[in-house]
C-alpha positions as CSV (number, residue, x, y, z in Angstrom):
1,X,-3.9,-18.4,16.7
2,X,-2.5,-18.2,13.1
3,X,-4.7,-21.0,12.0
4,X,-7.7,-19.2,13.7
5,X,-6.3,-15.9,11.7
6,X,-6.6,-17.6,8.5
7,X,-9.8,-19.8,9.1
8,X,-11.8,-16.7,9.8
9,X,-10.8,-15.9,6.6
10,X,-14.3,-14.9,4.7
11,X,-17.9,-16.5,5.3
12,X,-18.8,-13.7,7.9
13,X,-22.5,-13.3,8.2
14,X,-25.3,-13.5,5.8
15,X,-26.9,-10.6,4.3
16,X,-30.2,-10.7,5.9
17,X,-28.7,-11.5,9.4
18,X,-29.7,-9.6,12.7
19,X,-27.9,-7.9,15.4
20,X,-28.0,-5.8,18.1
21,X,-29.1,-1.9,18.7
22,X,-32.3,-1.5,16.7
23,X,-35.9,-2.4,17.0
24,X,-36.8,-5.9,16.7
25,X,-37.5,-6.8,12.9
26,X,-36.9,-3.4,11.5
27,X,-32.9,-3.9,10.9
28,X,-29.3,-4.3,12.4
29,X,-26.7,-2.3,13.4
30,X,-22.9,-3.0,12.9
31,X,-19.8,-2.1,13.2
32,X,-17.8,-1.5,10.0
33,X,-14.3,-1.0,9.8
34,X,-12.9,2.3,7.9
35,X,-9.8,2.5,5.8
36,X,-6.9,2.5,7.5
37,X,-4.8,5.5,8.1
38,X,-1.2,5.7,6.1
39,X,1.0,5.1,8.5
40,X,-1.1,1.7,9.3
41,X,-0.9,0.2,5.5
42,X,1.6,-2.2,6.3
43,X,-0.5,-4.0,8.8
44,X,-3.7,-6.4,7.7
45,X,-6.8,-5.7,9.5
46,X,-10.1,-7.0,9.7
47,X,-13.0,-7.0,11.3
48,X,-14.9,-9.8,11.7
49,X,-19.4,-9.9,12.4
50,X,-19.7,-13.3,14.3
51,X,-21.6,-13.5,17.5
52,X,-19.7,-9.6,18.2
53,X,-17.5,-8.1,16.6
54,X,-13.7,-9.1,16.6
55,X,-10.8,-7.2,15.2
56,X,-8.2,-9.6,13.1
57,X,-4.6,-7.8,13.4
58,X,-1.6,-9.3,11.5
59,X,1.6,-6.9,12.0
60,X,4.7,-7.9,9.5
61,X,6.6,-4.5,10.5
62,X,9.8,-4.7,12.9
63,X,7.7,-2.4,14.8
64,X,5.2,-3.5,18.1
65,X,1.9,-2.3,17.7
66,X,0.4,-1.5,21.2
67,X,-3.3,-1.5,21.8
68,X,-4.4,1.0,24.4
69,X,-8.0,0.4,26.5
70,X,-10.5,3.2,27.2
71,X,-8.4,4.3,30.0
72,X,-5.3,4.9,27.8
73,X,-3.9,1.6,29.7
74,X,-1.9,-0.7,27.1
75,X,-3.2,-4.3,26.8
76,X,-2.1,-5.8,23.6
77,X,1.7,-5.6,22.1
78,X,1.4,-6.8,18.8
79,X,4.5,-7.6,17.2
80,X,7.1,-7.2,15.3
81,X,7.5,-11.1,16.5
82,X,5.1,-12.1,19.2
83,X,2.0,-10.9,20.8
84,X,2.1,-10.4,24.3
85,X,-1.0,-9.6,26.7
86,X,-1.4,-7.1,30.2
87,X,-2.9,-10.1,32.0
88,X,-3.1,-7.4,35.1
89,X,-5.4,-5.2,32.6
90,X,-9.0,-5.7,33.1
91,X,-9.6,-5.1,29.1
92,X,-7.1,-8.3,28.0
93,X,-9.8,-10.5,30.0
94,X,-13.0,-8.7,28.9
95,X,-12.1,-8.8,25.2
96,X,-10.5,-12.0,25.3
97,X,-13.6,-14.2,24.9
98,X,-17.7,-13.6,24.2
99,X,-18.5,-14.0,27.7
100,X,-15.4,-12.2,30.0
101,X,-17.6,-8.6,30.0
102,X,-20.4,-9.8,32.1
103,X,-18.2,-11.5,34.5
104,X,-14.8,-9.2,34.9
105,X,-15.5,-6.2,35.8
106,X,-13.7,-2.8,33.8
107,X,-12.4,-1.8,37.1
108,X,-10.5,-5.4,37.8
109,X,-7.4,-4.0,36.6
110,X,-3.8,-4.8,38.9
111,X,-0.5,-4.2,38.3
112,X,1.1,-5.3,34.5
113,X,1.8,-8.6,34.5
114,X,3.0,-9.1,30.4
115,X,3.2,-12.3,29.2
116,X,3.5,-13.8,25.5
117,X,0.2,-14.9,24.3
118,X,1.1,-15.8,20.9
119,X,3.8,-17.2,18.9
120,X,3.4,-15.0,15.6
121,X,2.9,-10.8,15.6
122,X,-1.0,-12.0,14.9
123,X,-3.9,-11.2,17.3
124,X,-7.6,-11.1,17.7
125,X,-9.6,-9.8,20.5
126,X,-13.8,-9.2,21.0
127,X,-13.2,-4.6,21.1
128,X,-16.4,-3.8,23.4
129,X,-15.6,-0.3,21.8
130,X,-17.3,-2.1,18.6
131,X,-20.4,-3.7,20.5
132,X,-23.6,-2.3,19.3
133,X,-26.1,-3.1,21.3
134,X,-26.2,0.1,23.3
135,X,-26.5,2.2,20.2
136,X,-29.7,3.7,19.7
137,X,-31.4,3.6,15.9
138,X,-33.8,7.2,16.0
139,X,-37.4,6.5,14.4
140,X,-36.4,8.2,11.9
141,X,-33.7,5.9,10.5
142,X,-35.8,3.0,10.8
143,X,-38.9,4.7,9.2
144,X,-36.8,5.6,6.0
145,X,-35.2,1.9,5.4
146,X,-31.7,3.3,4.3
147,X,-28.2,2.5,5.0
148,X,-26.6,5.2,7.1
149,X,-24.5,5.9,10.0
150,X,-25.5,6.0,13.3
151,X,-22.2,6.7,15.2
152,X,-18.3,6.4,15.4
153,X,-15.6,3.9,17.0
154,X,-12.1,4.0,17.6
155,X,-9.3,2.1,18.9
156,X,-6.2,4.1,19.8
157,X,-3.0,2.0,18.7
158,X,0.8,3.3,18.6
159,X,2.7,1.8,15.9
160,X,6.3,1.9,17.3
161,X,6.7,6.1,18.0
162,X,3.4,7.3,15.9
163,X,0.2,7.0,17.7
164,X,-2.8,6.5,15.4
165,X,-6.1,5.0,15.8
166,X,-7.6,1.3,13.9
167,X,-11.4,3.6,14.0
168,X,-15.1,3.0,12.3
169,X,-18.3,3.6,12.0
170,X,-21.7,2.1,12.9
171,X,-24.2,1.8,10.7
172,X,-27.3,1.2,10.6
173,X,-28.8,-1.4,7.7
174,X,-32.9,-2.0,7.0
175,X,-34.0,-5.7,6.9
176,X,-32.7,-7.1,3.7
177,X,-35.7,-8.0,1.5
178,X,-33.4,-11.0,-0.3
179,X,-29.5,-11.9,-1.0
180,X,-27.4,-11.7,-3.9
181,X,-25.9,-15.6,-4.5
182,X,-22.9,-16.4,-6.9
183,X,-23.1,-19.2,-9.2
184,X,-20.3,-20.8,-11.3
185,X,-21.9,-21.1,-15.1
186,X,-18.8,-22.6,-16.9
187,X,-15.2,-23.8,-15.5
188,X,-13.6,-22.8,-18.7
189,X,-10.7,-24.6,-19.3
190,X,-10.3,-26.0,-15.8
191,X,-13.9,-27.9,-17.1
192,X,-12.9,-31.6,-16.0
193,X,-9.4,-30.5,-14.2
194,X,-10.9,-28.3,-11.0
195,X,-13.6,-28.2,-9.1
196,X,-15.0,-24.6,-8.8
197,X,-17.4,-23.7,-6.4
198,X,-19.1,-20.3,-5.5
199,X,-19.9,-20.1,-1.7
200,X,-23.0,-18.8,-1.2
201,X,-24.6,-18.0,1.9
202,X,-22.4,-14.6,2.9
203,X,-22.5,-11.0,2.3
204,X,-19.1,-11.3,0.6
205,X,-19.5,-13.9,-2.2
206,X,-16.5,-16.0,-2.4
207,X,-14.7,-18.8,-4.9
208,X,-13.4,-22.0,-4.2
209,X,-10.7,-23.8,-6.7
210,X,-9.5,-27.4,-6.0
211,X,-7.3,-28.0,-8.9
212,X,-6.2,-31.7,-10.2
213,X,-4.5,-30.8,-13.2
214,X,-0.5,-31.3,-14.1
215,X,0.3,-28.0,-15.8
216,X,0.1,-24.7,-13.3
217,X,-2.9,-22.4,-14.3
218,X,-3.0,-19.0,-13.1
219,X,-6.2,-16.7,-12.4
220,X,-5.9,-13.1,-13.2
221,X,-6.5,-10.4,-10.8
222,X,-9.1,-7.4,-11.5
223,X,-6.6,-5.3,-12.9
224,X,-5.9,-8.7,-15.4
225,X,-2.4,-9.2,-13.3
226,X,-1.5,-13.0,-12.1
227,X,-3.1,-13.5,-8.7
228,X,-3.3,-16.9,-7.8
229,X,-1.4,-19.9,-9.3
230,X,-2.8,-23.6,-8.7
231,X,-0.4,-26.4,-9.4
232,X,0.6,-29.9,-8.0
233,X,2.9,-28.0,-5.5
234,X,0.0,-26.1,-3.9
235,X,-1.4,-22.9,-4.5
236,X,0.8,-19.4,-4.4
237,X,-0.7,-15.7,-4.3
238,X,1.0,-13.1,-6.5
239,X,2.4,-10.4,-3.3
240,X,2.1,-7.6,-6.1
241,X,-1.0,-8.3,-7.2
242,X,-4.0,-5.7,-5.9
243,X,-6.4,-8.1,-5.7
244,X,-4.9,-10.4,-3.3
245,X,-4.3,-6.5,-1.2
246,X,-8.1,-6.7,-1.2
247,X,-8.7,-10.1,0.0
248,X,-5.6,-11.8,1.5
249,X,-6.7,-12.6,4.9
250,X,-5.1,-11.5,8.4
251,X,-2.0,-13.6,9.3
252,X,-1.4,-14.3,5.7
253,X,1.4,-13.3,3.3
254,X,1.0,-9.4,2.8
255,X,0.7,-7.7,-0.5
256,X,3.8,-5.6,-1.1
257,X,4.3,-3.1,-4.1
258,X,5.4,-3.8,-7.4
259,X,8.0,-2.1,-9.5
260,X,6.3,-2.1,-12.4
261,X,3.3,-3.7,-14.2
262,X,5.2,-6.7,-15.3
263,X,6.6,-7.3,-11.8
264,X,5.4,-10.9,-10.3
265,X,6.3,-12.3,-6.4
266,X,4.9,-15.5,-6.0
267,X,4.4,-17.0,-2.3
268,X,2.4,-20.1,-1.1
269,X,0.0,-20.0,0.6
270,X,-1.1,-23.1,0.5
271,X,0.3,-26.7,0.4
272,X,-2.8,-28.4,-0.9
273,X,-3.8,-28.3,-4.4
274,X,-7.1,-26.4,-2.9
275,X,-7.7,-22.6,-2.2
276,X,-10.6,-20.5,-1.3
277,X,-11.0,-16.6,-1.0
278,X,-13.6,-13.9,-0.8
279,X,-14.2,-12.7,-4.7
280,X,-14.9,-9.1,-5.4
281,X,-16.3,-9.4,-9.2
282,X,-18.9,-11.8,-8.0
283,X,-20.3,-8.9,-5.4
284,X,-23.4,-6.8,-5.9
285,X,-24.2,-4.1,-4.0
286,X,-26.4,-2.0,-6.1
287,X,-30.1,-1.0,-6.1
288,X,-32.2,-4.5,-7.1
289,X,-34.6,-2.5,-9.4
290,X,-37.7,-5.7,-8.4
291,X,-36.9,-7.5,-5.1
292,X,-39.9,-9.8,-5.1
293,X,-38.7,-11.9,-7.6
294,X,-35.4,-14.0,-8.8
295,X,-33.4,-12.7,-11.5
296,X,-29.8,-12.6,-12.3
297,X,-28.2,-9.0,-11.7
298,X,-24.7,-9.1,-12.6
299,X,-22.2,-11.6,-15.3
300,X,-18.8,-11.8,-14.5
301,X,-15.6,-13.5,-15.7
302,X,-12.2,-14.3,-14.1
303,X,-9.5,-14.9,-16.8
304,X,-7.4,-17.7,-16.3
305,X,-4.1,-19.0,-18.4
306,X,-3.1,-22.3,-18.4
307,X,0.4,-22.8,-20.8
308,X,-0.6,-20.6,-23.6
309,X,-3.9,-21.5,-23.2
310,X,-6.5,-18.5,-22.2
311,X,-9.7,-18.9,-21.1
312,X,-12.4,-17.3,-18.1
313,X,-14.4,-18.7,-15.2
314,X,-17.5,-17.5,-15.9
315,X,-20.4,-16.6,-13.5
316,X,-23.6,-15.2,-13.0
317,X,-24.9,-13.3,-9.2
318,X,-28.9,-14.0,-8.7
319,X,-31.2,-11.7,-6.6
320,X,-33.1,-14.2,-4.5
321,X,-36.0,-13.0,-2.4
322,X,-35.9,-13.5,1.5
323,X,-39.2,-15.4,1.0
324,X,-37.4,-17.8,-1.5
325,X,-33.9,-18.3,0.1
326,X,-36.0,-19.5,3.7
327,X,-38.3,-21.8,1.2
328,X,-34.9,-23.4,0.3
């Protein structure tokens, strides 16, 4: 399940995909995941858009983190150093796999039966709390082409005595008239020592570094802190570093505070010399002033230091037309 964890790591859907609950052609709906409450910030959580929507739950606290169903009945003990599973509750099966809903039915509950479903305090289960395709879109919505919500989700959760909620919201979003694609322009000094690679194709632009270099080089974080370090021992994450908060995946090393701005905590993360990782600065989410045509509309730069030796990765994000990405 850890692998699993980590794999889902960060091509989830493309821009322009479609979904459930809203008129064919006109747009999707889906469920987004809302900033966890404070007394949740130790835990990683995600929420991945695959064929429905699945909640990703890493819990490093010495605390169990119980999931409750729609009846208040607990399924899911995650943690502090297993997972274990109600296979007596109805909602364990019917969130278990794509398919369980249409043949369990919610009422199929019998008594507890607990069992340890996984090895490591990391889970992930198909919520039908998060399932959109019963949400209506009004005419409304879909007439004005806009982002907004439609409605609210929650999953109530008890971390050891305090009982909280993992909660959302769905939205509704307009047929995307194109997709914003990263693009690697120039390597810097890794030119000749790495292969980097943008990976297109997501909503969430990502990087991919395979390093085959001898001296370590280190890319700086958005705040210009060390983030990740590539050398031939494999590839560690800096634990104080805010951008690896933003984009370490579930079931992965957890960022942890710093002391101060000089602090550093390295961990691996990796034991291949290869690494990659959904990248903020290559992201664009803002108005695309002309939509029918392709033109770059956003530079960015990720700092790197090798020795002594600074340089950037540097990198341009493209507005490609729906018309043009299908042609390709």
């Amino acid at each position: 399940m850890r692998a699993f964890l980590v794999a889902s790591l960060l091509w989830a859907g493309v821009a322009y995909g479609h979904g459930g609950g809203s008129e064919e052609g006109k747009g999707t709906v889906r469920a987004v995941l809302d900033p966890l409450p404070p007394e949740l910030s130790a835990l990683r959580v995600q929420l991945r858009r695959t064929l429905a929507p699945q909640l990703l739950v890493a819990n490093p606290t010495d605390k169990p983190l119980t999931v409750a169903d729609e009846q208040g009945r607990t399924f899911l003990r995650i943690g502090p150093e297993q997972t274990e599973g109600d296979l007596g509750a109805a909602a364990f099966h019917r969130s278990n796999t794509l398919m369980a809903p249409g043949t369990i039915p919610a009422d199929a509950s019998g008594e507890p039966r607990w069992t340890v479903v996984e090895a490591t305090p990391n889970w992930g289960w198909f919520d039908l709390r998060l399932r959109t395709s019963s949400i209506d879109v009004p005419h409304q919505v879909v007439d004005a082409g806009e982002r907004v919500s439609v409605g609210q989700w929650s999953v109530p959760v008890r971390l050891g005595e305090t009982e909280t909620a993992i909660s959302g919201h769905f939205e509704y979003v307009p047929t995307a008239k194109g997709i914003a694609q990263a693009q690697v322009v120039d390597a810097g000094a890794l030119k000749g020592q790495a292969l980097v690679r943008a990976m297109p194709g997501s909503a969430r632009p990502g990087l991919f570094v395979s390093y085959r270099g001898d001296a370590p080089v280190t890319l700086m974080g958005a705040q210009d802190e060390p983030f990740l370090r590539f050398s031939s021992q494999g590839v560690e994450a800096n634990l104080h570093s805010p951008t690896w908060a933003r984009v370490a995946p579930a079931g992965s090393r957890s960022f942890t505070e710093a002391i101060d701005d000089a602090d550093v905590r390295w961990a691996k993360i990796s034991n291949g010399r290869s690494y990659g990782w959904i990248e903020p600065r290559a992201a664009y989410a803002d108005t695309v002033e002309d939509p029918t045509r392709t033109h770059v509309v956003k530079r960015w730069q990720i700092p790197i230091l090798m020795g002594d030796k600074s340089s950037r990765i540097e990198g341009v994000t493209r507005w490609v037309p729906v018309e043009s990405v299908a042609a390709n």
